[in-house]
C-alpha positions in Angstrom: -144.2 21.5 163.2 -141.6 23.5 165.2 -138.8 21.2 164.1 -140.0 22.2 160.6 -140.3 26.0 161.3 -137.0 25.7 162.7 -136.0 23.9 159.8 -137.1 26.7 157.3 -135.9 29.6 159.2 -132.4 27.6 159.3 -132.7 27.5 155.5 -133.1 31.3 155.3 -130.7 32.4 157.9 -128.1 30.2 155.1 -128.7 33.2 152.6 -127.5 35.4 155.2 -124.2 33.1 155.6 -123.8 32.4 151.7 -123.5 36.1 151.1 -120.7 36.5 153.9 -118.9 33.8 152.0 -119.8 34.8 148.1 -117.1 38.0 147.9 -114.4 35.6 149.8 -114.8 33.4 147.1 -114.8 35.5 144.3 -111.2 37.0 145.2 -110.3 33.4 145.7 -111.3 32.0 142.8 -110.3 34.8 140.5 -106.7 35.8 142.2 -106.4 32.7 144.3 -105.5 34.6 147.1 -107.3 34.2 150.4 -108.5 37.9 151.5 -107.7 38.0 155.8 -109.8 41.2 155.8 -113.0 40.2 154.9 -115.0 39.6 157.9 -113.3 43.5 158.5 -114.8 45.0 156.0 -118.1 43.2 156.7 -118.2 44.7 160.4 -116.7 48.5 158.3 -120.1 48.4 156.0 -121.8 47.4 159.1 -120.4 50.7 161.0 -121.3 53.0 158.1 -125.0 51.7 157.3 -125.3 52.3 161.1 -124.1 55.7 160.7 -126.1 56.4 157.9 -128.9 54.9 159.6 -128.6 57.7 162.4 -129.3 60.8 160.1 -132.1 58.8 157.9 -133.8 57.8 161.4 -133.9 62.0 162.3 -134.5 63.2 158.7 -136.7 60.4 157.4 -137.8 58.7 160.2 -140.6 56.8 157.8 -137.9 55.7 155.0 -136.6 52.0 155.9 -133.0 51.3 156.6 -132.9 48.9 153.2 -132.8 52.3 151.0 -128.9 52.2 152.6 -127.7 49.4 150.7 -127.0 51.7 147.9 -124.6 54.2 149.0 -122.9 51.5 151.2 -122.4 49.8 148.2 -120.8 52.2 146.2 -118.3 53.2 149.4 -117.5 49.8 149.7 -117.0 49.3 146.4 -114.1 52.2 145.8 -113.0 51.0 149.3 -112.4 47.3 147.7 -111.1 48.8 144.1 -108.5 51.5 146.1 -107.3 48.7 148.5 -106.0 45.9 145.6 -105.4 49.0 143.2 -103.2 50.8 145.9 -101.6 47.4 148.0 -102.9 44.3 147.3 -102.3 44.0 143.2 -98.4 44.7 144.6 -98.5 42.2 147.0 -100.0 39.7 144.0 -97.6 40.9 141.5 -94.8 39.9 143.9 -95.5 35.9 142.5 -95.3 34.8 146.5 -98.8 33.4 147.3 -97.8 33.7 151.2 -97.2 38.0 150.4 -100.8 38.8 149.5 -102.3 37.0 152.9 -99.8 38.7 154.7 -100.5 42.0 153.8 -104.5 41.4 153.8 -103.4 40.6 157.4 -102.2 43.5 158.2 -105.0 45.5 156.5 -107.1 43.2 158.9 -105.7 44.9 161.8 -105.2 48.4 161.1 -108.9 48.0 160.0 -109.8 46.5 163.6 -107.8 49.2 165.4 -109.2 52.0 163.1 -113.1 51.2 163.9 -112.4 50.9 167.7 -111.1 54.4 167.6 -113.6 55.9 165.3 -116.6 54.1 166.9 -115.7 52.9 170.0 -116.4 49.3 171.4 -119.8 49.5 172.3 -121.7 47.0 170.6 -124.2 48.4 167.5 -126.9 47.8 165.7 -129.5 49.0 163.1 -133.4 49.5 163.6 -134.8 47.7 160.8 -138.2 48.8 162.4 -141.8 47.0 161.4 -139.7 45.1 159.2 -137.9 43.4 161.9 -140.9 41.9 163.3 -143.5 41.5 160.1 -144.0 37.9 158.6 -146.8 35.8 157.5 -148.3 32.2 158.0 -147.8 29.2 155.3 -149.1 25.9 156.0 -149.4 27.0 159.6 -145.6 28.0 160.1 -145.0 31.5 160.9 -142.2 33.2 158.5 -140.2 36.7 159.2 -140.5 38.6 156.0 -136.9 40.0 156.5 -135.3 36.7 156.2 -137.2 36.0 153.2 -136.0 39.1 152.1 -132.3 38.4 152.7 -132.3 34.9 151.1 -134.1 36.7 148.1 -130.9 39.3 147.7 -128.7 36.7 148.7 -129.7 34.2 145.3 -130.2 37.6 143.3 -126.6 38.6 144.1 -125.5 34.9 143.2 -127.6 34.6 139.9 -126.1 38.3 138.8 -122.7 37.6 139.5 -122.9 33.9 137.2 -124.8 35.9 134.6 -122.4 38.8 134.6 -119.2 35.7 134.0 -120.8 33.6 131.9 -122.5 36.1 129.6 -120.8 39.8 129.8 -117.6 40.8 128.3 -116.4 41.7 131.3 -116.7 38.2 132.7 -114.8 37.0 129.9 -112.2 38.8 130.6 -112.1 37.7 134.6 -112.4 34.6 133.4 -109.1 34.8 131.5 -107.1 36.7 133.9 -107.9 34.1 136.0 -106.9 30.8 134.1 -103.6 32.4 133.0 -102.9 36.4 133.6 -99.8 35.9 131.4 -101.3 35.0 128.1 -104.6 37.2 129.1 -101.9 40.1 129.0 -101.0 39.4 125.6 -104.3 40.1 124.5 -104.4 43.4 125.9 -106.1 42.5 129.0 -104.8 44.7 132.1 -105.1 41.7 135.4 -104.3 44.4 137.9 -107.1 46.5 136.9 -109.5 43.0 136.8 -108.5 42.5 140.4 -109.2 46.2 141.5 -112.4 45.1 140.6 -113.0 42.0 141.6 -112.1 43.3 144.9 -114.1 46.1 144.7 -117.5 43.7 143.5 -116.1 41.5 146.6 -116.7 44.2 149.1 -119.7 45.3 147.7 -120.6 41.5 149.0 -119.6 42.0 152.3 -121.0 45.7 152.4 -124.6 44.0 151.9 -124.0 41.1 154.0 -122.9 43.7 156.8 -125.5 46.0 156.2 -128.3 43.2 156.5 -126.3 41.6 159.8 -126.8 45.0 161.6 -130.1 45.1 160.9 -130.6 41.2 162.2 -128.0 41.7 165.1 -125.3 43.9 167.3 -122.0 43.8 166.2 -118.6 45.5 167.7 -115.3 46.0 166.0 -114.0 43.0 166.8 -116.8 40.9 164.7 -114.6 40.6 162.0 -113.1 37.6 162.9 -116.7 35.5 164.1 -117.6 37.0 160.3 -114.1 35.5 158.4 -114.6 32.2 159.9 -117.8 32.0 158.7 -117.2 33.0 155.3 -114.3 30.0 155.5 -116.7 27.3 156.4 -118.8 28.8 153.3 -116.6 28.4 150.8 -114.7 25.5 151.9 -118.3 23.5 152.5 -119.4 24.4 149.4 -116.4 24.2 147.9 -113.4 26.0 146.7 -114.1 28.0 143.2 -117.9 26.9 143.0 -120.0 29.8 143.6 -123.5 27.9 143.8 -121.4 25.5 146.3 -120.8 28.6 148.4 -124.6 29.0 148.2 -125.6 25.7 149.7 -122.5 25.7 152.4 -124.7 28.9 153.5 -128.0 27.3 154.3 -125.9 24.0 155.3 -124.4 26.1 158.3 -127.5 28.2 158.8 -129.7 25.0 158.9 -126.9 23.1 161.3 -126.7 26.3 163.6 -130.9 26.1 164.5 -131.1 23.0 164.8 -128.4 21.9 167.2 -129.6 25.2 168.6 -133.6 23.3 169.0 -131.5 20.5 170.5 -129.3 23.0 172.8 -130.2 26.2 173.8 -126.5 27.5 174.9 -124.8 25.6 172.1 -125.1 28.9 169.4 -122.6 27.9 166.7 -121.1 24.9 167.9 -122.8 22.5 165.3 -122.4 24.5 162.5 -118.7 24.5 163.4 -119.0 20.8 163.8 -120.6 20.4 160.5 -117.4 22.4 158.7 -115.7 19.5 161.1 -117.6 16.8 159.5 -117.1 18.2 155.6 -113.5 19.1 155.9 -112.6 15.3 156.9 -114.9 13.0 154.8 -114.7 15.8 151.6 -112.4 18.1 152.0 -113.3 19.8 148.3 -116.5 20.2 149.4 -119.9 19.8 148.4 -119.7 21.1 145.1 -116.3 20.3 144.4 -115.0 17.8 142.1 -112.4 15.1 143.5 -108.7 15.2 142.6 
């Protein structure tokens, strides 16, 4: 029965890692450019939610920490849109695939720099209160209602973004910036403004996976880079350009981490890093990827 529970819980701590890995490959699979700052502005959300979380705790000390995901949403949002509108769509428009990872780079580590200043390095973390600690029993395993929660937002955010390409005018329009900006542009589609915001949806990704890591964990400003790599093995396990892959590489990593954890007590990552080991030699397009 525990290797079971630990099973289970492995499958919802995945939703937690899909969702650190959807917005990474959204910018890929739109722009085809590999976003270095990722995991940074995971850990920024992080820093503002925890913020945010200070004044609701004194004003509304009743109201749960969840009611954040809105406004750190719409921050990261114009944070995401201003950063590709401002830098980034030059750096694309440059035609040197190398320029944009550079420069995502170096947003990377201003970002770093800027949230040790600003918040120091103590680590940080949100009260998610009763909710941290509430669950219920099924078929005799006990089950944290906030992971249930998280895999729940997780799939939502995955089932809204395929309905909003497959059936919105909007997604039609990513969709052809993306196969070939050239010919979209002589449609009178604008692929700088499509990137804006597909950068801007793409941190409003990591905004909620950072929000919802606070509230399961302490992070520091120099998370970013534990948060990139595991938005990597994401999307590579699941497989570069399939969103539902990036899904299961989640709860492939999350289920890998718990057990070898069941198995080893100090071993914490180690075979989930192992299993991005295993994928990447016998099927290096991933899970959901189709062979060349």
């Amino acid at each position: 029965m525990a290797w079971l529970e630990t099973l289970v819980n492995g499958v919802l701590l995945g939703g937690l890692y899909a969702l650190f890995g959807l917005g990474l490959a959204l910018v890929f699979g739109v722009m085809r450019v590999v976003n270095l700052a990722h995991g940074e502005l995971v850990v920024l959300s992080a820093y503002l939610g925890a913020s945010l979380a200070g004044g609701l705790a004194v004003h509304f000390p009743s109201v749960s920490p969840l009611w954040l995901i809105g406004p750190v949403a719409a921050v990261a949002f114009v944070l995401g849109y201003g950063l590709q509108a401002l830098l980034l769509n030059r750096a694309v428009a440059s035609g040197d695939p190398l320029t944009p990872v550079l420069v995502s780079f170096g947003v990377a580590v201003v970002l770093r720099n800027l949230m040790v200043e600003l918040f120091g390095a103590d680590p940080r973390s949100i009260d998610a209160g009763a909710l941290a600690t509430a669950g219920f029993e099924l078929a005799g395993l006990r089950i944290g209602w906030y992971p249930v929660l998280v895999l729940a937002l997780a799939v939502l955010c995955f089932v809204g973004l395929q309905g909003l390409l497959r059936h919105s005018h909007f997604g039609l329009v990513m969709r052809a910036a993306a196969d070939n900006p050239r010919i979209a542009r002589s449609f009178g589609v604008r692929p700088a403004r499509v990137y804006a915001v597909v950068m801007g949806l793409s941190a409003v990704f990591a905004a909620l996976a950072g929000l919802l890591l606070a509230m399961r964990s302490s992070f520091t400003p120099f998370s970013g880079v534990e948060r990139l790599l595991g938005a990597f093995e994401v999307v590579i396990i699941g497989g570069l350009g399939s969103f539902w892959g990036a899904l299961a590489g989640g709860i492939a990593l999350g289920v890998a981490q718990l057990l070898g954890q069941r198995f080893d007590s100090n071993a914490g990552a180690l075979y989930a890093h192992l299993l991005f080991f295993v994928v990447l030699m016998l099927r290096p397009q991933g899970l959901a990827g189709r062979r060349s």
